[in-house]
C-alpha positions as CSV (number, residue, x, y, z in Angstrom):
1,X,-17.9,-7.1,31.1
2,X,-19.8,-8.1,27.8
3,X,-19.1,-6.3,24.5
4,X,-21.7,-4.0,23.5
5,X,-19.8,-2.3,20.5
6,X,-17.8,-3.6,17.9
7,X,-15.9,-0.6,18.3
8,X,-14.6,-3.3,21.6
9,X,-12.7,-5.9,19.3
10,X,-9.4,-5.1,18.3
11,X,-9.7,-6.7,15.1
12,X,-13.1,-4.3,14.0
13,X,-11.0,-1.1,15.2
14,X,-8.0,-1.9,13.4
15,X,-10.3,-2.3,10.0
16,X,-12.0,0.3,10.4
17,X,-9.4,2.6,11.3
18,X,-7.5,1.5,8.0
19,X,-10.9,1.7,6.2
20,X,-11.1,5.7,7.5
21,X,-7.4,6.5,6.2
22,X,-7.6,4.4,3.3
23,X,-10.9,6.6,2.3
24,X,-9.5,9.9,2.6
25,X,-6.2,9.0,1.1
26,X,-8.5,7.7,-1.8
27,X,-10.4,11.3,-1.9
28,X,-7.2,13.1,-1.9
29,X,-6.2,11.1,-5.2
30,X,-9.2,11.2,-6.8
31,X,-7.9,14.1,-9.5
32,X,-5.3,11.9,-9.9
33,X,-7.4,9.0,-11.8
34,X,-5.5,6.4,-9.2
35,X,-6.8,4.6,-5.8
36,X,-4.3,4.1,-2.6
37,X,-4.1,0.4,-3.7
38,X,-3.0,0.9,-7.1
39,X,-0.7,4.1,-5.8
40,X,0.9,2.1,-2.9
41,X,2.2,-0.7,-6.0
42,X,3.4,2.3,-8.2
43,X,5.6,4.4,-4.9
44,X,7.0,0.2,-4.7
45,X,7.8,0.0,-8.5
46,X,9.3,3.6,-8.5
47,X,11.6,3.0,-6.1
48,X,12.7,-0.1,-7.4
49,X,13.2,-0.4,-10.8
50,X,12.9,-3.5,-12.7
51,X,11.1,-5.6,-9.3
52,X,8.9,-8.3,-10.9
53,X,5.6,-8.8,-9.8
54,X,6.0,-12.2,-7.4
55,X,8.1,-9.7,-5.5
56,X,5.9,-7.0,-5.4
57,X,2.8,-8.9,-4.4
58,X,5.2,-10.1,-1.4
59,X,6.5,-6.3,-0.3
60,X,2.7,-5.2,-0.8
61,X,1.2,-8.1,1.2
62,X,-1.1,-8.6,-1.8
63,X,-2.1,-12.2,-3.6
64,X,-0.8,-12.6,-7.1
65,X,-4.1,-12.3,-8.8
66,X,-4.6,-8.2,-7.0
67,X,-1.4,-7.8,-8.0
68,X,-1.7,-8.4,-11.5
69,X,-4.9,-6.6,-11.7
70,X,-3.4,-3.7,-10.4
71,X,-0.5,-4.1,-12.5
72,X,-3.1,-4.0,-15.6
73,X,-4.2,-1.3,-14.6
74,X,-1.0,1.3,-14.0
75,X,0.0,-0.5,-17.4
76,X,-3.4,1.2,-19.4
77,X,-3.2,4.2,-17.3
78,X,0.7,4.4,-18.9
79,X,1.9,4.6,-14.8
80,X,4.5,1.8,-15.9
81,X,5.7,-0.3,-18.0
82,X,7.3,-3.9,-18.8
83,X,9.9,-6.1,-20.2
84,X,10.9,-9.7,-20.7
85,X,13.8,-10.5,-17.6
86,X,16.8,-11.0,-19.3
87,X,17.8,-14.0,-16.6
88,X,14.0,-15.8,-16.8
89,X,12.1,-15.5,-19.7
90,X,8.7,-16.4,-17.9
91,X,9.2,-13.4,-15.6
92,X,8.4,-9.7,-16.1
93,X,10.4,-6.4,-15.1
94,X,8.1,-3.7,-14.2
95,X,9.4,0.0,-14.5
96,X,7.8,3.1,-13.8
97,X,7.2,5.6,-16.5
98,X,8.1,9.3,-16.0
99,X,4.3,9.7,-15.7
100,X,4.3,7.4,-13.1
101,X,7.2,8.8,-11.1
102,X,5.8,12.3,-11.2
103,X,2.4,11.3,-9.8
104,X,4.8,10.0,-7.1
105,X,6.6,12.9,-6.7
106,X,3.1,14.9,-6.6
107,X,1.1,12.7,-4.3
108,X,3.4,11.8,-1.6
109,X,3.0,14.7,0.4
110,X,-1.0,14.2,0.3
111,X,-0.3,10.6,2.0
112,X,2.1,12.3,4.1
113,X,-1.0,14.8,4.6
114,X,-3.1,11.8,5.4
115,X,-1.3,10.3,8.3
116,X,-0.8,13.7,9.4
117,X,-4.5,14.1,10.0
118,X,-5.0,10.7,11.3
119,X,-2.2,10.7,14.0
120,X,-2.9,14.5,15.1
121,X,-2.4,14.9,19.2
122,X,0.1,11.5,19.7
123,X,3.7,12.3,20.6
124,X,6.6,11.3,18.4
125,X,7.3,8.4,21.3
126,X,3.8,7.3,20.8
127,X,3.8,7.1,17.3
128,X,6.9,5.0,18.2
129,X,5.0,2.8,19.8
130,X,2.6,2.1,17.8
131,X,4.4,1.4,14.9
132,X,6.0,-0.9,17.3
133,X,2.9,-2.7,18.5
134,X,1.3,-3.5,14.7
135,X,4.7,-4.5,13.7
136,X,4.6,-6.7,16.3
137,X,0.5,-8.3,15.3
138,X,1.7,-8.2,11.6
139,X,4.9,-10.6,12.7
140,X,2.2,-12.5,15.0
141,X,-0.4,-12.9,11.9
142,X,1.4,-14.2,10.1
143,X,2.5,-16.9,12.0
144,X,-0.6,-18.2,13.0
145,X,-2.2,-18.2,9.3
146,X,-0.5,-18.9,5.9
147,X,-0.6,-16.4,3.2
């Protein structure tokens, strides 16, 4: 059967699927000056205070240089802040601010919200299952291409 739609390849769906939740995630935040990217690296830094950026590049699945852009970023907006590591000088700790960890607070229930919307009409057991399935294509990604 040909492909008439690139609605057909996985790899289009998938995208564009993300694109769709990624957009209204990004409306929902708008009063909150911050974008899903940039929120997604702060809910990482809040819950872990003092990660340095190598590792949250790697828990995002980001590159270094996004990283540190959006690092910049949270920085000006006062979101976080950072300090020398005490056991590597070359490294930085980042720490979220109380600013940062309120927006946290605040926000989470509109990505919550989000998903909600997205996965209306699947059953728990489905849901299940599809976190199973792109668990398994993220393991199988990246073992076909380096990051």
């Amino acid at each position: 059967m040909p492909i008439s739609s690139p609605q057909q390849f996985l790899g289009f769906l998938l995208g564009s699927t993300y694109r769709r939740i990624s957009n209204s995630f990004a409306r929902a935040l708008k009063p909150y000056d911050i974008t899903p990217e940039q929120w997604s690296v702060l809910l990482m830094i809040s819950g872990r205070g003092g990660i340095n950026q190598k590792e949250v590049a790697a828990a995002a699945a980001k590159d270094q240089p996004t990283t540190a852009r959006i690092v910049e970023l949270l920085l000006k907006k006062g979101f976080i802040t950072k300090s020398t590591s005490k056991s590597d000088r070359r490294a930085f700790l980042l720490y979220a601010t109380e600013e940062g960890k309120a927006l946290i607070e605040n926000t989470q229930s509109l990505e919550q919200q989000t998903i909600d919307a997205a996965v209306a009409g699947l059953r728990p057991e489905q849901l299940e299952e599809l976190r199973a399935m792109l668990e398994h294509i993220y393991h199988n990604t990246g073992k076909t291409h380096q990051e």
